[in-house]
C-alpha positions in Angstrom: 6.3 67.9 -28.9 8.3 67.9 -26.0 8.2 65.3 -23.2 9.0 64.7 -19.9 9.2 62.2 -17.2 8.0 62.3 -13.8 8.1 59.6 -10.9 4.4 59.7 -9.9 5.2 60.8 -6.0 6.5 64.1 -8.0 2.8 64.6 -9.5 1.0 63.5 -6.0 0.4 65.1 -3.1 0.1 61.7 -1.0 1.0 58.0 -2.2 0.1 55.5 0.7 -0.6 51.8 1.2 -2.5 49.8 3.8 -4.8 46.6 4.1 -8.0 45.9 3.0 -8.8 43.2 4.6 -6.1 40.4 5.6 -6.5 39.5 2.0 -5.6 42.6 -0.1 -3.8 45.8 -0.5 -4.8 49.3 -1.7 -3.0 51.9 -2.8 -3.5 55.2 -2.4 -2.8 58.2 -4.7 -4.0 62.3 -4.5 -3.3 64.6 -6.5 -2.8 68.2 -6.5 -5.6 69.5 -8.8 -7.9 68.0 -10.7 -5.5 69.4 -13.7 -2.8 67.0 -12.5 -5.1 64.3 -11.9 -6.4 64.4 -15.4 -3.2 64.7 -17.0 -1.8 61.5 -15.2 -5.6 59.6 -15.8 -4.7 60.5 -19.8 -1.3 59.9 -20.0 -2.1 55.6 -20.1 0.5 55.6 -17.5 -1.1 53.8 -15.3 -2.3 50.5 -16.7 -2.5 46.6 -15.3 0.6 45.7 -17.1 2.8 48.7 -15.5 1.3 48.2 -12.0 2.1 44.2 -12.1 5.8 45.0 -13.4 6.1 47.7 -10.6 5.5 45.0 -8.1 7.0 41.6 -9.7 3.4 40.2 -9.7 0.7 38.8 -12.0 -1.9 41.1 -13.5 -4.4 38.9 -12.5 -3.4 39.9 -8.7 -4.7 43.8 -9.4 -8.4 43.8 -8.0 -9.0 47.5 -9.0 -7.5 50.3 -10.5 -9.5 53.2 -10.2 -9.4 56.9 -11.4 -12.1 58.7 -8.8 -12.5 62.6 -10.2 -14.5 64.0 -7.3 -11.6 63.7 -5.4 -8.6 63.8 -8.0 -7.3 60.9 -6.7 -6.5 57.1 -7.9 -7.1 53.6 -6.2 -5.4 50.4 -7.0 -6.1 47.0 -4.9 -3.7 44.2 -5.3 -3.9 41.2 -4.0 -1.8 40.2 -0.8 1.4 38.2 -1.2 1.5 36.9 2.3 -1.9 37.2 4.3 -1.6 39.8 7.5 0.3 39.1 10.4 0.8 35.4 8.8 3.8 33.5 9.3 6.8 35.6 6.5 4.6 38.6 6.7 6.9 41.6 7.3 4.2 44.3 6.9 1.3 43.6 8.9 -0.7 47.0 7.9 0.6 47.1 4.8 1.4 50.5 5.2 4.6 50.0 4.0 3.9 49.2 0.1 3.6 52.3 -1.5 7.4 53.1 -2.9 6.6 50.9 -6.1 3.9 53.1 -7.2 5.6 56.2 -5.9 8.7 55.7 -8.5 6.3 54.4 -11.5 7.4 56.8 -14.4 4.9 59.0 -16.1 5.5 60.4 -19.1 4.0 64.0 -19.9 3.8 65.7 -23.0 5.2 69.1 -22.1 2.5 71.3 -24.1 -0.4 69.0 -22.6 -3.4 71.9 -21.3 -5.5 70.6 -19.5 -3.8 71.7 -15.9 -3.6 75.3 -14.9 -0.8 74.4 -12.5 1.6 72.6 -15.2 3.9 74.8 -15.4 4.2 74.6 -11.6 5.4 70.8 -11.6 8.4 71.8 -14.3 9.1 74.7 -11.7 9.5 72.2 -8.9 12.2 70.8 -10.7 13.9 73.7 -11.8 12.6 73.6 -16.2 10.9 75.2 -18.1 7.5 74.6 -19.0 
């Protein structure tokens, strides 16, 4: 079966960050179609373990990760390193943690059907579905 790899912000439409309170961070991920969403949700990509590597912290930090299907999109809530606008605190929106998730690898198995649009992400990158 063949396989392929794609940084996340490749299958997303938007990857964002900011606060959630002083205390934590969510992050913010839409997808294209729910066919995309799916096929990331399925993939086991994106699991505690892979989320606390991403960001050099402890799994026990990761409040949420959720998949939400009415709107194709994923939420993860971490907690805060550094409360906001503390003393040290260099992002005090937290709009500026996002590029973690955005390069987290998903791998896709190339004959995968759930998503209409497939082929469209391997024409993006100039392959062949």
């Amino acid at each position: 079966m063949d396989k392929n790899i794609f940084k996340l912000s490749d299958l997303a439409t938007v990857v964002r960050s900011k606060n959630a309170g002083p205390f934590l961070i969510t992050l913010d991920v839409f997808f294209k179609d729910e066919g995309t969403f799916k096929i990331v949700r399925d993939s086991g990509a994106i699991t505690g373990p892979r989320i606390a590597e991403a960001y050099s912290i402890r799994e026990g930090d990761i409040h949420e990760i959720t998949f939400f299907e009415p709107a194709a999109a994923l939420k993860i809530t971490l907690k805060r390193w550094i409360s906001s606008a503390s003393p040290g605190d260099t992002d005090v929106f937290g709009a500026q943690q996002h590029v973690p998730l955005m390069n987290l690898e998903v791998e896709i198995n190339g004959t995968d059907s759930h998503c209409t649009s497939f082929g469209d992400l391997f024409d993006r990158r100039g392959e062949r579905a």
